[in-house]
PDB file of the backbone (N, CA, C, O) and the ligand in Angstrom, with CONECT records:
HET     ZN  A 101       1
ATOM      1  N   UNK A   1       0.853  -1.204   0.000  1.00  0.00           N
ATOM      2  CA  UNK A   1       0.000   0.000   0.000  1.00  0.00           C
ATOM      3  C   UNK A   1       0.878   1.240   0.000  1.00  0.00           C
ATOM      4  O   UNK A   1       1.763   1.470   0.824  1.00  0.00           O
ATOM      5  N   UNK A   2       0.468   2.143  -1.199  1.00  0.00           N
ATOM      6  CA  UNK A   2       1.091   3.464  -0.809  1.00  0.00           C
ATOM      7  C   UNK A   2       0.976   4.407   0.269  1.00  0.00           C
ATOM      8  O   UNK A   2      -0.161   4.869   0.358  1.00  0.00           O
ATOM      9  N   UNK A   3       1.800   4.839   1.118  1.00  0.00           N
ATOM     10  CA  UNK A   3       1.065   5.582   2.035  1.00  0.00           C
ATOM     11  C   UNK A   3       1.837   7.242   1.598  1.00  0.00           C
ATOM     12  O   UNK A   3       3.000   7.634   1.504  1.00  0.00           O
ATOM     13  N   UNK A   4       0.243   7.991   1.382  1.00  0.00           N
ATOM     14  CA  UNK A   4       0.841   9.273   1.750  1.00  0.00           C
ATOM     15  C   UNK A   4       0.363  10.098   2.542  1.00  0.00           C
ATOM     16  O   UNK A   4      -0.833  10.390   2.512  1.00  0.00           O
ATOM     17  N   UNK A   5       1.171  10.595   3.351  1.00  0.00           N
ATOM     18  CA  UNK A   5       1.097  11.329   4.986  1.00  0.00           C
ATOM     19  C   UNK A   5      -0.122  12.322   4.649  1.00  0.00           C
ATOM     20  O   UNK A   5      -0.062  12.952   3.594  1.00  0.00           O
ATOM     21  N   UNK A   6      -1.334  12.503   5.587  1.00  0.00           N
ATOM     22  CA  UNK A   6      -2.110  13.433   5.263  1.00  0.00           C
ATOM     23  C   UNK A   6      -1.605  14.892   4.843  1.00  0.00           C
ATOM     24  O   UNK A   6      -0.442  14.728   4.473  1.00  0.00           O
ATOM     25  N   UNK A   7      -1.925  16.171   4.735  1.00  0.00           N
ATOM     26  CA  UNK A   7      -1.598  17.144   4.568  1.00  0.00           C
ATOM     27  C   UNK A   7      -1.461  18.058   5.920  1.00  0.00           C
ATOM     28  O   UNK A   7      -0.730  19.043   6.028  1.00  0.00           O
ATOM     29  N   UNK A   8      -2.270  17.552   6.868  1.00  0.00           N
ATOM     30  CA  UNK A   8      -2.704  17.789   8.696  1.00  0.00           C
ATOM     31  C   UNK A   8      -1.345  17.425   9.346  1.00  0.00           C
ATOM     32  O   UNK A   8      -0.429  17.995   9.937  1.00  0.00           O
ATOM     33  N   UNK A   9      -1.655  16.298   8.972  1.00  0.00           N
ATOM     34  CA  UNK A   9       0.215  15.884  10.014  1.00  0.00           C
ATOM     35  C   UNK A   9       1.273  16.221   9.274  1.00  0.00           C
ATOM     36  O   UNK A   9       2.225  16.465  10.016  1.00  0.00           O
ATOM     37  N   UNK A  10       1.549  16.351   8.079  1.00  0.00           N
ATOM     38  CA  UNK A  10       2.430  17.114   7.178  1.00  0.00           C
ATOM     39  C   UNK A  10       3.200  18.508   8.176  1.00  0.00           C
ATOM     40  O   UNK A  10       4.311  18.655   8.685  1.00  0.00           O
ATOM     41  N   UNK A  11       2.418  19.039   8.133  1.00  0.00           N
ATOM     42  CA  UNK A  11       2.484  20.537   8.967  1.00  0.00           C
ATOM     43  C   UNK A  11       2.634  20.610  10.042  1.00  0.00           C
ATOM     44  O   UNK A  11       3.654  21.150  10.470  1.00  0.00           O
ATOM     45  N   UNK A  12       1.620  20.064  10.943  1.00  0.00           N
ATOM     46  CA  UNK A  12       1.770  19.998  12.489  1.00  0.00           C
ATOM     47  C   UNK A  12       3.057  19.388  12.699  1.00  0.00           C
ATOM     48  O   UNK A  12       3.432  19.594  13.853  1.00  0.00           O
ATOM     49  N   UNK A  13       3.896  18.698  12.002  1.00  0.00           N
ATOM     50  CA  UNK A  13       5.522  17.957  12.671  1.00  0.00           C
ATOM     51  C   UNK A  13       6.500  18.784  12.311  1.00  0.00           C
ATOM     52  O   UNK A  13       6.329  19.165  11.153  1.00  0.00           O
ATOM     53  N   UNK A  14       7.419  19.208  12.795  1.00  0.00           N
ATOM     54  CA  UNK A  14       8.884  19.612  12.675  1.00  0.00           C
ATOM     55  C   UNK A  14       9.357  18.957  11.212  1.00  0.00           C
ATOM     56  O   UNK A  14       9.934  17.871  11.165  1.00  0.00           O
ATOM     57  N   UNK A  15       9.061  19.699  10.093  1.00  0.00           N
ATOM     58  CA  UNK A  15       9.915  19.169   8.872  1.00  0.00           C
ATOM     59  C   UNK A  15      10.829  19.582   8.267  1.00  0.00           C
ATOM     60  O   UNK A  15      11.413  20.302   9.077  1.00  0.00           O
ATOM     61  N   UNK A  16      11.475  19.611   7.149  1.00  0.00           N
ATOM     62  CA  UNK A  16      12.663  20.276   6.440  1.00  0.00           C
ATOM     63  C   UNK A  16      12.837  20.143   4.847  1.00  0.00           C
ATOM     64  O   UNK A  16      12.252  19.204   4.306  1.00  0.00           O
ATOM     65  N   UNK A  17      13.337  20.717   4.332  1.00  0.00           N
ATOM     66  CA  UNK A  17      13.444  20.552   2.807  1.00  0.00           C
ATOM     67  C   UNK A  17      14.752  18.842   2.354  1.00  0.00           C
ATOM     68  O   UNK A  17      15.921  18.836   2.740  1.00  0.00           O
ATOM     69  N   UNK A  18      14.266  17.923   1.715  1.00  0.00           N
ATOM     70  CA  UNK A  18      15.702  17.140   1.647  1.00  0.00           C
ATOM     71  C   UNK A  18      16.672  17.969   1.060  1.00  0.00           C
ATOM     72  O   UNK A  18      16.195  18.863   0.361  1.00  0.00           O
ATOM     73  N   UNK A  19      18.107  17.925   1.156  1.00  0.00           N
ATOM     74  CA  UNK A  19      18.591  18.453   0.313  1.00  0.00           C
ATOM     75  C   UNK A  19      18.792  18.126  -1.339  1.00  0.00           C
ATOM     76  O   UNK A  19      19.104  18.851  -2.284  1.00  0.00           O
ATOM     77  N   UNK A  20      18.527  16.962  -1.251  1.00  0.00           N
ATOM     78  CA  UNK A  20      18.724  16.660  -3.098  1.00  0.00           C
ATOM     79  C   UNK A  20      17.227  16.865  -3.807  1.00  0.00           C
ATOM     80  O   UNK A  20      17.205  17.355  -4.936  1.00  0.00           O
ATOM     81  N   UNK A  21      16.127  16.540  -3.233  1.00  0.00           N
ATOM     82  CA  UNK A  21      14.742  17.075  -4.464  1.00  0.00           C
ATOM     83  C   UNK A  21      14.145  18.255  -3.636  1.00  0.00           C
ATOM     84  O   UNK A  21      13.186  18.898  -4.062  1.00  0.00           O
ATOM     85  N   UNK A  22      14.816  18.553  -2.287  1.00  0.00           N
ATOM     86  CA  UNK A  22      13.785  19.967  -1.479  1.00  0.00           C
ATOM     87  C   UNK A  22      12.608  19.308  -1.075  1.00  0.00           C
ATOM     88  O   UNK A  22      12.279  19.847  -0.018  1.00  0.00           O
ATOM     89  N   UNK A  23      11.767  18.385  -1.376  1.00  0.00           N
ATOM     90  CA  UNK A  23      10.513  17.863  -0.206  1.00  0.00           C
ATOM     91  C   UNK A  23      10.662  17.800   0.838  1.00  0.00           C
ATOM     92  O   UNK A  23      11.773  17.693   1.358  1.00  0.00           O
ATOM     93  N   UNK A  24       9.473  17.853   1.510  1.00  0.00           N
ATOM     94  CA  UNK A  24       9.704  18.156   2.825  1.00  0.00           C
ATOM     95  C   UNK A  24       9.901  16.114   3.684  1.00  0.00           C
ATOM     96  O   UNK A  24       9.321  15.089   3.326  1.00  0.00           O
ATOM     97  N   UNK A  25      10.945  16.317   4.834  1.00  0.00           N
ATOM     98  CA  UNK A  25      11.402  15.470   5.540  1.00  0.00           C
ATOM     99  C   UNK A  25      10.538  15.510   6.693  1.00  0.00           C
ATOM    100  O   UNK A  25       9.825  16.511   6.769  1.00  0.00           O
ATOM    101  N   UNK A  26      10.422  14.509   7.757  1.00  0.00           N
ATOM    102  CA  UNK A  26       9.973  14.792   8.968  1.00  0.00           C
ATOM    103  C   UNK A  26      11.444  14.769   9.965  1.00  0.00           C
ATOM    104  O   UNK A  26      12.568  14.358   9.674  1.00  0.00           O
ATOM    105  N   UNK A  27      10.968  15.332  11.132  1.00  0.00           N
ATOM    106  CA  UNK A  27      12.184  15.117  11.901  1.00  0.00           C
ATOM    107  C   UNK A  27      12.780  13.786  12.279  1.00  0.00           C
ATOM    108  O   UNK A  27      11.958  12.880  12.142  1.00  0.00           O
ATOM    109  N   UNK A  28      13.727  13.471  12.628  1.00  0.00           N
ATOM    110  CA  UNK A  28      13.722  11.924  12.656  1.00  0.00           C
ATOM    111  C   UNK A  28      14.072  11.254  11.849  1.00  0.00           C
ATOM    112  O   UNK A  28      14.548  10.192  12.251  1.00  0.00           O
ATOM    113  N   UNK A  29      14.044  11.445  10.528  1.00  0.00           N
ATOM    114  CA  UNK A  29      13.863  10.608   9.444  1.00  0.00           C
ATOM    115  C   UNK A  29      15.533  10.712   9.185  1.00  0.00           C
ATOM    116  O   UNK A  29      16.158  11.756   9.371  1.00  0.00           O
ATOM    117  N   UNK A  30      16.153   9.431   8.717  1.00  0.00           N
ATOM    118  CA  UNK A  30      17.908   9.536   8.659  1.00  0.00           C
ATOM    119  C   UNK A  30      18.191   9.125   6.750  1.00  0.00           C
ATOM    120  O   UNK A  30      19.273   9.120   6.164  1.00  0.00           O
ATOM    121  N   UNK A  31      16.648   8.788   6.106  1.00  0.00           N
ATOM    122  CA  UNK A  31      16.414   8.845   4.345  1.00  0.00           C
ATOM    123  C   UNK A  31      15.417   9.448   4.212  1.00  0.00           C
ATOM    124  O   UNK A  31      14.416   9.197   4.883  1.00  0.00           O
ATOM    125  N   UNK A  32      15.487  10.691   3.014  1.00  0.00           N
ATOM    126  CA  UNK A  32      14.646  10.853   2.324  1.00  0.00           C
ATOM    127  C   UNK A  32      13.608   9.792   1.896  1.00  0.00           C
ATOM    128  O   UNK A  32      14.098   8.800   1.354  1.00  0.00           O
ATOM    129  N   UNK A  33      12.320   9.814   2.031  1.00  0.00           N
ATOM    130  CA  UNK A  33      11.704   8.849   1.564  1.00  0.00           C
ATOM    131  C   UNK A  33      10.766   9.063   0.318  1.00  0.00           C
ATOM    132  O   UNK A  33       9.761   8.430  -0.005  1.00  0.00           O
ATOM    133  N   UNK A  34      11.506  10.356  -0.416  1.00  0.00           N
ATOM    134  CA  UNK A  34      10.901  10.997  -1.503  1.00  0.00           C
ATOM    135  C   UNK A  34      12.096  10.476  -2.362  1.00  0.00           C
ATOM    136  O   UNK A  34      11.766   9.808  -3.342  1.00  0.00           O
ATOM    137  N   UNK A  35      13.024  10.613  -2.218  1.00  0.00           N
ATOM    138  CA  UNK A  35      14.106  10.369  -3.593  1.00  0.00           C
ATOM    139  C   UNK A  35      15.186   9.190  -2.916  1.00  0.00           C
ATOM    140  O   UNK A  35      16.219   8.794  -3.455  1.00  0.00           O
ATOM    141  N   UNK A  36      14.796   8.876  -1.962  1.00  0.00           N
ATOM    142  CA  UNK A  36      15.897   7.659  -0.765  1.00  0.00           C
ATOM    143  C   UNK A  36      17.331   8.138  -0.913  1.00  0.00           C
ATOM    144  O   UNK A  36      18.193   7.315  -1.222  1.00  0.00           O
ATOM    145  N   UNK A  37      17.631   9.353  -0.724  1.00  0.00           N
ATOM    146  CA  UNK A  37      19.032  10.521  -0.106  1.00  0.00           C
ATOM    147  C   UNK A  37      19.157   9.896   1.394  1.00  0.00           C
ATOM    148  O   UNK A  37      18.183  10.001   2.139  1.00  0.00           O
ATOM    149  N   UNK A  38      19.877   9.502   1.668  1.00  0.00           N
ATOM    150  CA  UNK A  38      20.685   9.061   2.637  1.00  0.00           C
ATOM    151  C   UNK A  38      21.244  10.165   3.236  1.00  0.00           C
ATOM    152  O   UNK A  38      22.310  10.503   2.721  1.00  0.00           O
ATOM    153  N   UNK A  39      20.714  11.108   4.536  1.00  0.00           N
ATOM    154  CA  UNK A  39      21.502  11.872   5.159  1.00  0.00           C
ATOM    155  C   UNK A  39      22.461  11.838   5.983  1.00  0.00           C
ATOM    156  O   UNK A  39      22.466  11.008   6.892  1.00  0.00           O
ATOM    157  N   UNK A  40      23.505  12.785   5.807  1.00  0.00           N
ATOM    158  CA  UNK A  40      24.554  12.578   6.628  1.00  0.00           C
ATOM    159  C   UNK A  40      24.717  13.442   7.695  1.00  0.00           C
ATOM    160  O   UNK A  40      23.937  14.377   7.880  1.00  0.00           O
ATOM    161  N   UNK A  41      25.823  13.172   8.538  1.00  0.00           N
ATOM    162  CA  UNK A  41      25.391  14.120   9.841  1.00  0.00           C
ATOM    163  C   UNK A  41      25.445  15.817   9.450  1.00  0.00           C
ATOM    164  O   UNK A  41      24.868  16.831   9.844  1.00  0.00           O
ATOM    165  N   UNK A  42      25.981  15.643   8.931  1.00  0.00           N
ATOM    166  CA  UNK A  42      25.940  17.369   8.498  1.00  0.00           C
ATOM    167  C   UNK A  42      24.689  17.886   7.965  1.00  0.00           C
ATOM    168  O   UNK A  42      24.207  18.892   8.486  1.00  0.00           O
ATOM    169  N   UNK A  43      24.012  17.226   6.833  1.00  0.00           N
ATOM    170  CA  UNK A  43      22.152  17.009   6.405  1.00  0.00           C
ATOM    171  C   UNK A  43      21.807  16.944   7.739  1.00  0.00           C
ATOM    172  O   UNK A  43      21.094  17.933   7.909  1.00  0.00           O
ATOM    173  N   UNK A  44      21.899  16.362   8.761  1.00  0.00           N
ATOM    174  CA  UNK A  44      20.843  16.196   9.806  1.00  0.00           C
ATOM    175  C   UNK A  44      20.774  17.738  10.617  1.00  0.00           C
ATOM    176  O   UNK A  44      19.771  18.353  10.979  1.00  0.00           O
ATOM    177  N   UNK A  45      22.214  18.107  10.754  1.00  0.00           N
ATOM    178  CA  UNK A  45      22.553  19.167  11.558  1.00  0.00           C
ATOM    179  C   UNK A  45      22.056  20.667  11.059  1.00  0.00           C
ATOM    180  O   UNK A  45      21.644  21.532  11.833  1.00  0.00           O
ATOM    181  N   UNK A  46      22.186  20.833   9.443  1.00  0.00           N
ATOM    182  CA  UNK A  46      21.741  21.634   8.988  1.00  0.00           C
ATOM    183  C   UNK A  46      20.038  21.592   9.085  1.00  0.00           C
ATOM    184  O   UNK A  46      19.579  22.718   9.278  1.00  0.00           O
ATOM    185  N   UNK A  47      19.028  20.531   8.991  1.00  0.00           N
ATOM    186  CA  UNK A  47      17.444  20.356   8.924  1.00  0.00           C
ATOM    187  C   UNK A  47      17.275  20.538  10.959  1.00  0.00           C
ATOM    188  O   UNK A  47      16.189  20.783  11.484  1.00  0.00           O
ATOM    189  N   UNK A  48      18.213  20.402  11.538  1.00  0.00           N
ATOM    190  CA  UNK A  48      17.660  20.271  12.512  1.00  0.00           C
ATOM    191  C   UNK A  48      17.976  22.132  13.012  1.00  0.00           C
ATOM    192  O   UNK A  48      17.204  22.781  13.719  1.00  0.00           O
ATOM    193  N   UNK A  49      19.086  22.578  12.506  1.00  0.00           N
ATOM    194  CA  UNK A  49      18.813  23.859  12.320  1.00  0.00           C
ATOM    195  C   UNK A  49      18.027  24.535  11.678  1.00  0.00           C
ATOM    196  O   UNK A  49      17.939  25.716  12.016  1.00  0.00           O
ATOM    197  N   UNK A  50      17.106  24.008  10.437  1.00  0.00           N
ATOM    198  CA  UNK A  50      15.751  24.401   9.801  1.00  0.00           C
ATOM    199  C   UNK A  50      14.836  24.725  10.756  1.00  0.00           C
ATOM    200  O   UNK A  50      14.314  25.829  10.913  1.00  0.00           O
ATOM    201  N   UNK A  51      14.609  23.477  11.553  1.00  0.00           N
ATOM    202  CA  UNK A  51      13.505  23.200  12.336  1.00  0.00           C
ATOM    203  C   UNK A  51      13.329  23.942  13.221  1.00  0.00           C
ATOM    204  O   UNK A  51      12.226  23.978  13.768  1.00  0.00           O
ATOM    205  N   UNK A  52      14.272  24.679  13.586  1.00  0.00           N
ATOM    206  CA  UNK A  52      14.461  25.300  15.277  1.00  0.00           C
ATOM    207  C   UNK A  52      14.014  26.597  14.424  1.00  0.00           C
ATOM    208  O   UNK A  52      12.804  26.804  14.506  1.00  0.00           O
ATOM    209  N   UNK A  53      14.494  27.213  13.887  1.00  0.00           N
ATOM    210  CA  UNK A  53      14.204  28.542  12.991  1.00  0.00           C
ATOM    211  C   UNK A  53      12.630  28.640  12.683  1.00  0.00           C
ATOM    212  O   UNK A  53      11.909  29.630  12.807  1.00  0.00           O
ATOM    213  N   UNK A  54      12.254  27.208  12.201  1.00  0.00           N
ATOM    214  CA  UNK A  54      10.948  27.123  11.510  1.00  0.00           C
ATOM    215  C   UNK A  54       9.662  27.393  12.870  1.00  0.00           C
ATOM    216  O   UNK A  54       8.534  27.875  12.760  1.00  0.00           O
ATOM    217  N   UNK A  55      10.378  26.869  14.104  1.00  0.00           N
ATOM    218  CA  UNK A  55       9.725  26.820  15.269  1.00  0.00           C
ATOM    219  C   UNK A  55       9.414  27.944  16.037  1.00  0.00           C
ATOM    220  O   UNK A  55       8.465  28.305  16.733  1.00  0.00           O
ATOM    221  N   UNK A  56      10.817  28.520  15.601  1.00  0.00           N
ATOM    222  CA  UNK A  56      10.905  30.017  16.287  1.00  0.00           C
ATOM    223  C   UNK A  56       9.838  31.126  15.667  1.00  0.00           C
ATOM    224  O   UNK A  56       9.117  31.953  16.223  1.00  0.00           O
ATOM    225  N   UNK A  57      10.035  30.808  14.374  1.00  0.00           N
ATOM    226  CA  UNK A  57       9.119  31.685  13.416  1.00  0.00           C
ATOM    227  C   UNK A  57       7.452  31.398  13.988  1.00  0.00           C
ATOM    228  O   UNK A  57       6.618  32.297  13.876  1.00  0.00           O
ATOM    229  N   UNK A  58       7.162  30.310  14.484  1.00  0.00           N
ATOM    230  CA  UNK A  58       6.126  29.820  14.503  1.00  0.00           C
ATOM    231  C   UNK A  58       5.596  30.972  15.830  1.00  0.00           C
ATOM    232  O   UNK A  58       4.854  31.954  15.809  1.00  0.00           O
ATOM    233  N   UNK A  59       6.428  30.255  16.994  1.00  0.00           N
ATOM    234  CA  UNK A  59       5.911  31.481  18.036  1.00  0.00           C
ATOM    235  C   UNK A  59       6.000  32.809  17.257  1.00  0.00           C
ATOM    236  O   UNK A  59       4.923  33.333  16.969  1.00  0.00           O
ATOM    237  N   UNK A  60       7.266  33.493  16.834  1.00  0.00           N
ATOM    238  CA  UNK A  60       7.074  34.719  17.263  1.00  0.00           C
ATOM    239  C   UNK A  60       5.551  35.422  16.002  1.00  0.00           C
ATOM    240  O   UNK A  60       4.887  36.440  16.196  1.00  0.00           O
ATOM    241  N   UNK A  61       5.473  34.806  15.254  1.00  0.00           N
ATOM    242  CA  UNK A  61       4.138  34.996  14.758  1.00  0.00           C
ATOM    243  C   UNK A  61       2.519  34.473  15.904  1.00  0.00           C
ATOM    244  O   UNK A  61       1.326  34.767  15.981  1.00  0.00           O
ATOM    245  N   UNK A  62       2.924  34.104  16.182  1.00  0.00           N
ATOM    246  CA  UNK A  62       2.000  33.827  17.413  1.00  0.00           C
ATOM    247  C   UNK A  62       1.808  35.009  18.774  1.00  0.00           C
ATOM    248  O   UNK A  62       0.802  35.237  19.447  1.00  0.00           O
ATOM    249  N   UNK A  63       2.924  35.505  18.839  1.00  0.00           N
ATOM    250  CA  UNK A  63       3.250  36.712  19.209  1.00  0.00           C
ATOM    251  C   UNK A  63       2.860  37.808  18.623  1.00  0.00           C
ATOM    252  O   UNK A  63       2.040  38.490  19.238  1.00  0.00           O
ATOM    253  N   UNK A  64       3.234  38.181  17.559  1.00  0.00           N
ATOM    254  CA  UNK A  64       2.850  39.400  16.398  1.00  0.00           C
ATOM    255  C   UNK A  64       1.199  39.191  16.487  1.00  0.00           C
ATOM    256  O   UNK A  64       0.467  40.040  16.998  1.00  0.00           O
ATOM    257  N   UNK A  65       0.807  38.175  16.025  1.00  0.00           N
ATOM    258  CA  UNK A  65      -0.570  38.297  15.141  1.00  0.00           C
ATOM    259  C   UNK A  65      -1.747  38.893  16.897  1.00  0.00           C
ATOM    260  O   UNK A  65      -2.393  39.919  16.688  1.00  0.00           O
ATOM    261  N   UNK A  66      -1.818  38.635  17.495  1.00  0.00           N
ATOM    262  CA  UNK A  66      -2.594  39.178  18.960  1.00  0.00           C
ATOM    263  C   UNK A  66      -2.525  41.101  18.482  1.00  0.00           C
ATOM    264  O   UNK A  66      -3.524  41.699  18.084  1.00  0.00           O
ATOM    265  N   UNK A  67      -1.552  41.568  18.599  1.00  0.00           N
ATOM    266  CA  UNK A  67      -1.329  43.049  18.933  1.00  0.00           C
ATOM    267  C   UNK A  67      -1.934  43.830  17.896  1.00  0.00           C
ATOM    268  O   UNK A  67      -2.768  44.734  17.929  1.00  0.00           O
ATOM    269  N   UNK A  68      -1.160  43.124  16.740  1.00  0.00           N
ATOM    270  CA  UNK A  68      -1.909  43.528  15.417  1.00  0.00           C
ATOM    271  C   UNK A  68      -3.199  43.735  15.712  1.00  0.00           C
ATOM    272  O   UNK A  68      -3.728  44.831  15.897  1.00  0.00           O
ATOM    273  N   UNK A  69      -3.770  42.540  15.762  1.00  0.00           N
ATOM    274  CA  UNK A  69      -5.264  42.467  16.065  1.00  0.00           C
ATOM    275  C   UNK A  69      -5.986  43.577  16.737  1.00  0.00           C
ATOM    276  O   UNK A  69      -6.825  44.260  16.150  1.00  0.00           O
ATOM    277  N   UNK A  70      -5.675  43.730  17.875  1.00  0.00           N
ATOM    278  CA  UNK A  70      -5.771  44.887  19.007  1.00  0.00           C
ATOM    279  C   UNK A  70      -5.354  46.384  18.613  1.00  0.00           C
ATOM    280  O   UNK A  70      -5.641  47.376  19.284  1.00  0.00           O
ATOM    281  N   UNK A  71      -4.762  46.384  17.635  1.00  0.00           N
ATOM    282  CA  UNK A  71      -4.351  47.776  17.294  1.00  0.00           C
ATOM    283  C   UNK A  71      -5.396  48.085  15.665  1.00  0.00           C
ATOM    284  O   UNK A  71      -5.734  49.189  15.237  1.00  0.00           O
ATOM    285  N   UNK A  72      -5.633  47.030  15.185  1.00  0.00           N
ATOM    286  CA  UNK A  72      -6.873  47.125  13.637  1.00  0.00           C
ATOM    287  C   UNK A  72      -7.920  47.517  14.634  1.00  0.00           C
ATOM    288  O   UNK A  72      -8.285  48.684  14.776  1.00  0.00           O
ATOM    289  N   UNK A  73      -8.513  46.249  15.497  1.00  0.00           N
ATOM    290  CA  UNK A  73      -9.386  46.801  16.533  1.00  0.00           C
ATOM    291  C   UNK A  73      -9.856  48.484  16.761  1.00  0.00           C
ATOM    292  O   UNK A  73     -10.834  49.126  16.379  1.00  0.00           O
ATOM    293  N   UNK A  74      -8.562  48.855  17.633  1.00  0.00           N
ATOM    294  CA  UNK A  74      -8.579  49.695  17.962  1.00  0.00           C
ATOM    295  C   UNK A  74      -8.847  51.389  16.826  1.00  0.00           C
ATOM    296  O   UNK A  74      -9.354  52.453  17.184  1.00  0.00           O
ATOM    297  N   UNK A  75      -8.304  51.025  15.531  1.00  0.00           N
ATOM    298  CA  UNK A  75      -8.362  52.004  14.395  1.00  0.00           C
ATOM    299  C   UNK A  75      -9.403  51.999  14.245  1.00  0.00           C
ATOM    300  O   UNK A  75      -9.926  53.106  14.116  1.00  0.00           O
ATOM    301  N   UNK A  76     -10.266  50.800  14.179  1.00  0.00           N
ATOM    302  CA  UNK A  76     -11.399  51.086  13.612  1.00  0.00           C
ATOM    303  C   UNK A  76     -12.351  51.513  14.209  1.00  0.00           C
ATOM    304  O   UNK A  76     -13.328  51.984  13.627  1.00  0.00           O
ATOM    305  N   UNK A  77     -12.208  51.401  15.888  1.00  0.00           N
ATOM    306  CA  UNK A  77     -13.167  52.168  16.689  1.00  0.00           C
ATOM    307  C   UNK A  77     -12.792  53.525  16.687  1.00  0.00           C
ATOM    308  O   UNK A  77     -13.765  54.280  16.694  1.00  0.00           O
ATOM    309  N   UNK A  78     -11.578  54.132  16.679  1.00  0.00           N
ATOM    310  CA  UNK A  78     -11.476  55.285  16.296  1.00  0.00           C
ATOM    311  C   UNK A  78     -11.872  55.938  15.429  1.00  0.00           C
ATOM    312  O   UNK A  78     -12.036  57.140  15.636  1.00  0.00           O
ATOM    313  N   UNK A  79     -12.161  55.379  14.171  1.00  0.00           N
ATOM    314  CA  UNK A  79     -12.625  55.894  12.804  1.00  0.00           C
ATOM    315  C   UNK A  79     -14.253  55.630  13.186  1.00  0.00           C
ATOM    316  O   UNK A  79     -14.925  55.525  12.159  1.00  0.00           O
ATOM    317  N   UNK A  80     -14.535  55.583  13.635  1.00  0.00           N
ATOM    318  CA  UNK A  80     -15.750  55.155  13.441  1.00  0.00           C
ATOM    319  C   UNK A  80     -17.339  55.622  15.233  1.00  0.00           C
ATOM    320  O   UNK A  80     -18.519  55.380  15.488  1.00  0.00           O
ATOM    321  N   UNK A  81     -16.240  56.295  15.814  1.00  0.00           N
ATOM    322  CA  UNK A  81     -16.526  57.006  16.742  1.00  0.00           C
ATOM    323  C   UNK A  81     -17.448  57.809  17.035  1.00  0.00           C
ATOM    324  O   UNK A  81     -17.435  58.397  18.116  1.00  0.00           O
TER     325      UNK A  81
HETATM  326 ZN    ZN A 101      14.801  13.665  -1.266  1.00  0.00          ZN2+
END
């Protein structure tokens, strides 16, 4: 059976680009299972530096998007006063 990973858990996991076709990897994974690239520790070290970046981005947009909110909020009760 072919299995391909929903599009839900795709996203929700820590992934990375492979380096030889760029699809996305899950964490964990030590082969591509898109083109079977065999990573080496340096591939691992670089995706696992993806991941942390990709994570970080995740909060600090999680961060941003609240204030924003609160400040559109806020314009538009002003305009509209
Ligand atoms: Zn690959």
């Amino acid at each position: 059976m072919d299995f391909e990973p929903e599009f839900d858990s795709r996203y929700r996991k820590p992934c990375a680009p492979c380096p030889m076709c760029k699809k996305h990897i899950n964490h964990g994974e030590l082969e591509c299972y898109h083109c079977g690239y065999e990573l080496t520790v340096y591939d691992i070290r670089l995706l696992k530096q993806y991941m942390r970046k990709q994570k970080y981005n995740g909060i600090w947009l999680a961060l941003k998007v609240p204030p924003i909110a609160i400040i559109l909020f806020t314009i538009y009760f002003l305009l509209f006063e």
